[in-house]
VEXNUKE-86002 format. One record per residue (C-alpha): residue in one letter; residue number from 1; z, x, y. Coordinates in steps of 0.02 Angstrom, whole numbers. Layout:
! VEXNUKE-86002
aa: A, i: NUM, pz: Z, px: X, py: Y .
...
! end
This chain:
! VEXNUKE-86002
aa: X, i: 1, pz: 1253, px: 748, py: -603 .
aa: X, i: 2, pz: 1191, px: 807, py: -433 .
aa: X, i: 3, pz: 1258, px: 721, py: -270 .
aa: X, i: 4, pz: 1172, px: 688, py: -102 .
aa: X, i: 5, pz: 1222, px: 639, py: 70 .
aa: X, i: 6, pz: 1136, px: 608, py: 210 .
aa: X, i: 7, pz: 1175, px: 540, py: 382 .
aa: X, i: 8, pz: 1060, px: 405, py: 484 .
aa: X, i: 9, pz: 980, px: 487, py: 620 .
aa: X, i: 10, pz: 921, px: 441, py: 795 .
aa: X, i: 11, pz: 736, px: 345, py: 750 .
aa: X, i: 12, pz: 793, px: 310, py: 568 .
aa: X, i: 13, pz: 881, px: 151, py: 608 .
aa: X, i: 14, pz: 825, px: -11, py: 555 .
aa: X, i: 15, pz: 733, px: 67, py: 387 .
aa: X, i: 16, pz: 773, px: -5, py: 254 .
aa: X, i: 17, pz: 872, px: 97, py: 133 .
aa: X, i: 18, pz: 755, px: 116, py: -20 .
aa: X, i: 19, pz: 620, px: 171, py: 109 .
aa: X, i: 20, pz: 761, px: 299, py: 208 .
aa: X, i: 21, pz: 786, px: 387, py: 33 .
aa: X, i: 22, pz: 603, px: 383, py: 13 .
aa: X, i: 23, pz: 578, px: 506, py: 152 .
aa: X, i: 24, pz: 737, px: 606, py: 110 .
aa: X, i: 25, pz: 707, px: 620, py: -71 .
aa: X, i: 26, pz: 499, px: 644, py: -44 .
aa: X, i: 27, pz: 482, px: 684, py: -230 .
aa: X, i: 28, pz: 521, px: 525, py: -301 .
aa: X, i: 29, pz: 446, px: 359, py: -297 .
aa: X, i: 30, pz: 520, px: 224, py: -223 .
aa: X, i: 31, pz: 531, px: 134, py: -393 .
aa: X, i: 32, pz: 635, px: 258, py: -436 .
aa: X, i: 33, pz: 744, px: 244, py: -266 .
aa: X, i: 34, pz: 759, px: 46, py: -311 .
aa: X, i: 35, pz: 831, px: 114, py: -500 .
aa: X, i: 36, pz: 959, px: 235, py: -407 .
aa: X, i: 37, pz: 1034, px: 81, py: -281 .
aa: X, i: 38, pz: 1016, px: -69, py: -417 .
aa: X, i: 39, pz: 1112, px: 39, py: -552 .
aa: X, i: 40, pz: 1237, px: 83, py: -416 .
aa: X, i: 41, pz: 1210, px: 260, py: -382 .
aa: X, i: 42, pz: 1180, px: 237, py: -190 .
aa: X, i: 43, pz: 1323, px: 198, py: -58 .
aa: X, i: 44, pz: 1314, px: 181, py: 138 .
aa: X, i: 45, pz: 1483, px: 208, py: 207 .
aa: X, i: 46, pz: 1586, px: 201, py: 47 .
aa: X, i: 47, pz: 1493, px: 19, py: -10 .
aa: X, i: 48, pz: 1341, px: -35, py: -138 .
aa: X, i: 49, pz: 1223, px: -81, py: -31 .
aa: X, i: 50, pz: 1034, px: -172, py: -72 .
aa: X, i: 51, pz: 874, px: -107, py: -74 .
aa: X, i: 52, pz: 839, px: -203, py: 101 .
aa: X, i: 53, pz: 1010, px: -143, py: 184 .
aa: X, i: 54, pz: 943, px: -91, py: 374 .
aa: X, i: 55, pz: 1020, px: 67, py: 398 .
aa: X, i: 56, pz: 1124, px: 104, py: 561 .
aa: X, i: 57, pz: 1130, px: 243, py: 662 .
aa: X, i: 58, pz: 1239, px: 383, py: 580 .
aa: X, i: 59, pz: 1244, px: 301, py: 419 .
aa: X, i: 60, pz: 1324, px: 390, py: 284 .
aa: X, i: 61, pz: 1225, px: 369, py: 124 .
aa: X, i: 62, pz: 1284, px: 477, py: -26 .
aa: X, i: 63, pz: 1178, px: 464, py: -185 .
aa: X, i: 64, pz: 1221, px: 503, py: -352 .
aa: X, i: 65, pz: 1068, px: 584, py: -456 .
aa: X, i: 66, pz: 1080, px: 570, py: -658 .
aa: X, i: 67, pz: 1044, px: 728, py: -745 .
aa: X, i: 68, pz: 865, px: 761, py: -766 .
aa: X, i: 69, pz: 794, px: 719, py: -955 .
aa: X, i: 70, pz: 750, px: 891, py: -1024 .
aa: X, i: 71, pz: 574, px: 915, py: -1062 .
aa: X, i: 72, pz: 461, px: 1018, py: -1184 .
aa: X, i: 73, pz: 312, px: 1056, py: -1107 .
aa: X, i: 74, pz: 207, px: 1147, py: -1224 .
aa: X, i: 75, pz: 65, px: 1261, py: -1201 .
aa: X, i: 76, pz: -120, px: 1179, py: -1211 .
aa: X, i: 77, pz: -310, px: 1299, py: -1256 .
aa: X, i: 78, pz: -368, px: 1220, py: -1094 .
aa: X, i: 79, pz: -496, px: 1373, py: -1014 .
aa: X, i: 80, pz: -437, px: 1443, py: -863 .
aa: X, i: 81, pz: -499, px: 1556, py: -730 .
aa: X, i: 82, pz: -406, px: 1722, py: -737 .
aa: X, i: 83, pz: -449, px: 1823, py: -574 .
aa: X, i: 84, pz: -306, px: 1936, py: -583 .
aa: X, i: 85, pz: -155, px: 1996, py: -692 .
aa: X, i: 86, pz: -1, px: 2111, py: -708 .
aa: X, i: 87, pz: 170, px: 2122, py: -769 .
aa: X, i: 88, pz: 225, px: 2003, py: -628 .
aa: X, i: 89, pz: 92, px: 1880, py: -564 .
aa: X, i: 90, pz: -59, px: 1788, py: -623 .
aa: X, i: 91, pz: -198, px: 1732, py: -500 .
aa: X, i: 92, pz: -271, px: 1599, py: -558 .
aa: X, i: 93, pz: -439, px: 1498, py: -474 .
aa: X, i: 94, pz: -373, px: 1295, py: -534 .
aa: X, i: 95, pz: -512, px: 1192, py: -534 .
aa: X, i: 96, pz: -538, px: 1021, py: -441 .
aa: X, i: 97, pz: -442, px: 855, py: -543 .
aa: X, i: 98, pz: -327, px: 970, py: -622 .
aa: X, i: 99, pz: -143, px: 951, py: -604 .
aa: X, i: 100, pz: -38, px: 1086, py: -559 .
aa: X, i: 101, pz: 126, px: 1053, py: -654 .
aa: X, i: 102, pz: 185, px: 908, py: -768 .
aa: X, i: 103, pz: 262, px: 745, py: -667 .
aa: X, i: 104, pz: 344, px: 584, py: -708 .
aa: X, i: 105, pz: 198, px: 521, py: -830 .
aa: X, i: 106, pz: 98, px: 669, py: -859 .
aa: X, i: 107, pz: 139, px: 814, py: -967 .
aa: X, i: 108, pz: -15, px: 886, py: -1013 .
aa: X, i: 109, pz: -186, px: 935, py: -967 .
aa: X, i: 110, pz: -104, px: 1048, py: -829 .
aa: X, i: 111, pz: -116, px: 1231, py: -760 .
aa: X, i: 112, pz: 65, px: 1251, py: -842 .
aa: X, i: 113, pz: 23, px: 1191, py: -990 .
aa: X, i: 114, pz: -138, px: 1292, py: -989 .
aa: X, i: 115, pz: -17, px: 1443, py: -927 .
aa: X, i: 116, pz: 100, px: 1430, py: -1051 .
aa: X, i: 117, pz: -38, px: 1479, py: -1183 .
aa: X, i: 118, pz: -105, px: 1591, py: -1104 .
aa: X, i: 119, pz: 80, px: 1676, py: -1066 .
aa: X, i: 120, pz: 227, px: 1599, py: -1129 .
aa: X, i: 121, pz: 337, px: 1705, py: -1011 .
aa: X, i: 122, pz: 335, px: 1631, py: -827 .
aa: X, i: 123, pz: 482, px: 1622, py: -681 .
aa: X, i: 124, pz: 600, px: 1499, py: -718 .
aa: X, i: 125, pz: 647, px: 1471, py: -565 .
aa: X, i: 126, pz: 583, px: 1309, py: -523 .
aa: X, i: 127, pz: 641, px: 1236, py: -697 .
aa: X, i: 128, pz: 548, px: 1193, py: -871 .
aa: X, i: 129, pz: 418, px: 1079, py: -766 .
aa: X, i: 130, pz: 371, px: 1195, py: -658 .
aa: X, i: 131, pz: 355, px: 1376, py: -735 .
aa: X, i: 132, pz: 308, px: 1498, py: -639 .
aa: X, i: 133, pz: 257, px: 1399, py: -506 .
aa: X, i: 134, pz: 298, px: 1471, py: -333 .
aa: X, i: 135, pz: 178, px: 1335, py: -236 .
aa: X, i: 136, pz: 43, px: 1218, py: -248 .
aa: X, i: 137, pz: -125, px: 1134, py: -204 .
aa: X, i: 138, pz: -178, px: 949, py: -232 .
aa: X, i: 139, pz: -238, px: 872, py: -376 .
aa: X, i: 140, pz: -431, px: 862, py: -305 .
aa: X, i: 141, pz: -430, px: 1028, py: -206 .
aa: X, i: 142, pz: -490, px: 1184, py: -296 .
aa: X, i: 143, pz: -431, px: 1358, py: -253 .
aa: X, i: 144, pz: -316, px: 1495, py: -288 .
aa: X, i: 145, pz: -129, px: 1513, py: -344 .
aa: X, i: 146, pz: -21, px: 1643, py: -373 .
aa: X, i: 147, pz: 87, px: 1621, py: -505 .
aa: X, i: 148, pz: 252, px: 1716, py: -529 .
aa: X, i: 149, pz: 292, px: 1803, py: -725 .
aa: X, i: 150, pz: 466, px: 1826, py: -691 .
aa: X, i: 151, pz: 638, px: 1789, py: -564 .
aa: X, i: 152, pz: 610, px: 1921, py: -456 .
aa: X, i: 153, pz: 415, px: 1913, py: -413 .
aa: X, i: 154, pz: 463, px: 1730, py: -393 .
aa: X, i: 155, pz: 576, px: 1772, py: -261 .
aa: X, i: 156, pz: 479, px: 1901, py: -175 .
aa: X, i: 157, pz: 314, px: 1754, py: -171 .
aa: X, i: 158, pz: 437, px: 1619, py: -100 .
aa: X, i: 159, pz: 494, px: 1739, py: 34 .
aa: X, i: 160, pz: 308, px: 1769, py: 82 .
aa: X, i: 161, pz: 286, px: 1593, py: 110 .
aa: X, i: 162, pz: 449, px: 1561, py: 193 .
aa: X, i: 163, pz: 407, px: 1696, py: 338 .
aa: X, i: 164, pz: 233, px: 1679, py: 332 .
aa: X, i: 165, pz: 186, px: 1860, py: 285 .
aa: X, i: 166, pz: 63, px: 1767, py: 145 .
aa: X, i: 167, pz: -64, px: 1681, py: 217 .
aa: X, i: 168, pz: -149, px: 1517, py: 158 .
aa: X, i: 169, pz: -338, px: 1481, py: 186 .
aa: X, i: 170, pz: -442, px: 1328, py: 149 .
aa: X, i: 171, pz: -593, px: 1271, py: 178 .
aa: X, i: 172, pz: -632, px: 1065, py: 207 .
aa: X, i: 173, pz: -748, px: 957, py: 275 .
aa: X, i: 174, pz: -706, px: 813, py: 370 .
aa: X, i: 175, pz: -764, px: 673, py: 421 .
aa: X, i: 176, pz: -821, px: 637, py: 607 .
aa: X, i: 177, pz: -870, px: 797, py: 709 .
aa: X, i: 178, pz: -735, px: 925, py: 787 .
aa: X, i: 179, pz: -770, px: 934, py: 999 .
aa: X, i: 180, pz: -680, px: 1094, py: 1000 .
aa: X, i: 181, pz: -693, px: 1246, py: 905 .
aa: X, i: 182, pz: -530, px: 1284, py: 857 .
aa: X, i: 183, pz: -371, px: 1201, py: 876 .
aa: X, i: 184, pz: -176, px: 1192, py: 812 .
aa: X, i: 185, pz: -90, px: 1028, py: 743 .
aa: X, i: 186, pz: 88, px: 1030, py: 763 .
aa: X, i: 187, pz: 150, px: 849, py: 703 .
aa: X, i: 188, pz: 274, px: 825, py: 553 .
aa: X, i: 189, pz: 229, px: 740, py: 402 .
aa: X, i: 190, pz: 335, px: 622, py: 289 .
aa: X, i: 191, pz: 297, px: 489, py: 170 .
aa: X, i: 192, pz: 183, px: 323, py: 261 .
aa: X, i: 193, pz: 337, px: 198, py: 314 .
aa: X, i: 194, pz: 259, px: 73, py: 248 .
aa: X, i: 195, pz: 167, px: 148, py: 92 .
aa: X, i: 196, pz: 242, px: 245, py: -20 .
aa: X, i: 197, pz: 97, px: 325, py: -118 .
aa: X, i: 198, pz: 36, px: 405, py: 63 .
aa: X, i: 199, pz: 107, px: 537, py: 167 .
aa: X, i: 200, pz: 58, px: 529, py: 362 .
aa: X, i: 201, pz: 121, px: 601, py: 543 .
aa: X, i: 202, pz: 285, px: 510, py: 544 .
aa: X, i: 203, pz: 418, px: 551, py: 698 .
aa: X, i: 204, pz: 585, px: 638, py: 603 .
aa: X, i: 205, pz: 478, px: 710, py: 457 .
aa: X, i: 206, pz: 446, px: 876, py: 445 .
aa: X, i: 207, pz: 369, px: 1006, py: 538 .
aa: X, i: 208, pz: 193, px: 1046, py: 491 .
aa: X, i: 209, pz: 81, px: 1157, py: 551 .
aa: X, i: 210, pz: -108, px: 1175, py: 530 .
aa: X, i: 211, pz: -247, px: 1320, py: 639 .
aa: X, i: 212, pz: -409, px: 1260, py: 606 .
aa: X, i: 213, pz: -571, px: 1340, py: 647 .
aa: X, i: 214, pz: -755, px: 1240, py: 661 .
aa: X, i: 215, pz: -868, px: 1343, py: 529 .
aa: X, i: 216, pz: -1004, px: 1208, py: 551 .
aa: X, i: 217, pz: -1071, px: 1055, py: 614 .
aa: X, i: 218, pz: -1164, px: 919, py: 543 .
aa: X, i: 219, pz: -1238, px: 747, py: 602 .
aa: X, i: 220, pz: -1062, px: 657, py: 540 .
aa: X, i: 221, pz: -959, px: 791, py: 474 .
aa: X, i: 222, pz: -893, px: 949, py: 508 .
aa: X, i: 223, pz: -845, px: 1112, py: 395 .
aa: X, i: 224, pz: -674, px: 1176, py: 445 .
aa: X, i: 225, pz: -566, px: 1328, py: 362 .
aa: X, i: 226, pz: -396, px: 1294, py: 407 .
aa: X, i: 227, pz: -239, px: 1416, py: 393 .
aa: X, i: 228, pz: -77, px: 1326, py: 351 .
aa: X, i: 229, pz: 102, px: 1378, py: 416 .
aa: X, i: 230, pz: 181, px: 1260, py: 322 .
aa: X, i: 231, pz: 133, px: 1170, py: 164 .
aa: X, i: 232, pz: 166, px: 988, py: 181 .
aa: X, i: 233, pz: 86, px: 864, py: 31 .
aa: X, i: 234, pz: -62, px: 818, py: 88 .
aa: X, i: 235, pz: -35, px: 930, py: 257 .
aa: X, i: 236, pz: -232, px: 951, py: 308 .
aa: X, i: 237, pz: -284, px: 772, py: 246 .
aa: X, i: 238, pz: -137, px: 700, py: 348 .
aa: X, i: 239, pz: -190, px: 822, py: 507 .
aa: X, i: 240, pz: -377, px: 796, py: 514 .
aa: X, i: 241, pz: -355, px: 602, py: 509 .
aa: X, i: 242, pz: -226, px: 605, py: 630 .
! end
């Protein structure tokens, strides 16, 4: 079993606890949160607490994670777009509504599962649900990946993203029409405090940071490409509609 702890910070008091471990454990839902504290796995300060405890101002919260159920996620003839290949990465163009990696729910019908037949050797770095997998795009958005065949190209990707010596491109188009050419957004991101499915520009989340550049202008729209330091969930979506 893995163990947590956190401490309340300055702006986190007054949330209430299920949605504090939302934002400090942003890959699970809070449904699963509300499991963790109603089976007894959260305390604040030593105590079981409810899900509606307000936390206080330097809080401790220590959590107690159950081993994760081991999963066999098995390789699936689902065609995919090959644009490159050697004996340590794959590039791969993933097409829009497909799912990078297997979740809570879904287990197939993914790019791993589509990777895995194509080459049943990937990084395990990131575990059996994420093979390979050095970073990702959303469900809807189309575009390239890079995915690692081994430890060590894993490594040497994640370090490329870490200081920014790989560089991310996308292009969008938004809604409403860009005054200025070009622009940064520098506003961190964490899960919607009141909405759990949505991430938005939340004070005490985490630094995000998105260069966009105007392409073109229409009558209600405008075509951006953007260049992403960081790689929040959602990170453009959450930065054009701020």
């Amino acid at each position: 079993m893995e163990t947590r702890e956190f401490s309340v910070c300055s702006g986190e008091e007054k949330m209430r606890l299920d949605m504090f471990l939302c934002k400090h454990l942003p890959h699970k839902s809070r449904s699963y949160v509300q499991n963790l504290i109603e089976n007894k796995r959260v305390k604040v300060n030593k105590k079981i607490k409810k899900s509606s405890y307000k936390v206080n101002c330097e809080d401790n919260v220590i959590v107690t994670l159950p081993d994760p159920v081991e999963m066999n996620i098995k390789g699936e003839d689902i065609p995919i777009d090959i644009l490159y290949e050697d004996t340590d990465i794959i590039v791969v163009n993933k097409p829009q509504g497909m799912i990078v990696h297997p979740a809570s729910g879904v287990y197939t019908g993914t790019l791993v599962n589509a990777l895995l037949n194509h080459c049943s050797d990937l990084s395990g770095i990131n575990g059996v649900m994420r093979p390979g997998i050095v970073h990702r795009i959303d469900k809807d958005t189309s575009g390239i990946l890079v995915v690692a065949k081994n430890d060590n190209a894993h490594n040497k990707l994640a370090q490329q993203l870490k200081d920014h010596s790989m560089t991310r491109e996308y292009i969008a188009l938004v809604e409403g029409v860009l005054k200025e050419d070009n622009g940064i957004v520098d506003k961190p991101i964490a899960r919607h405090p009141r909405d759990k499915v949505k991430m938005a520009v939340v004070h005490g989340g985490k630094r995000a940071v998105t260069h966009y550049e105007v392409i073109k202008r229409f009558k209600s729209n405008t075509l951006i490409k953007c260049v992403l330091e960081t790689g929040r969930t959602h990170q453009i979506r959450v930065h054009m509609a701020y």
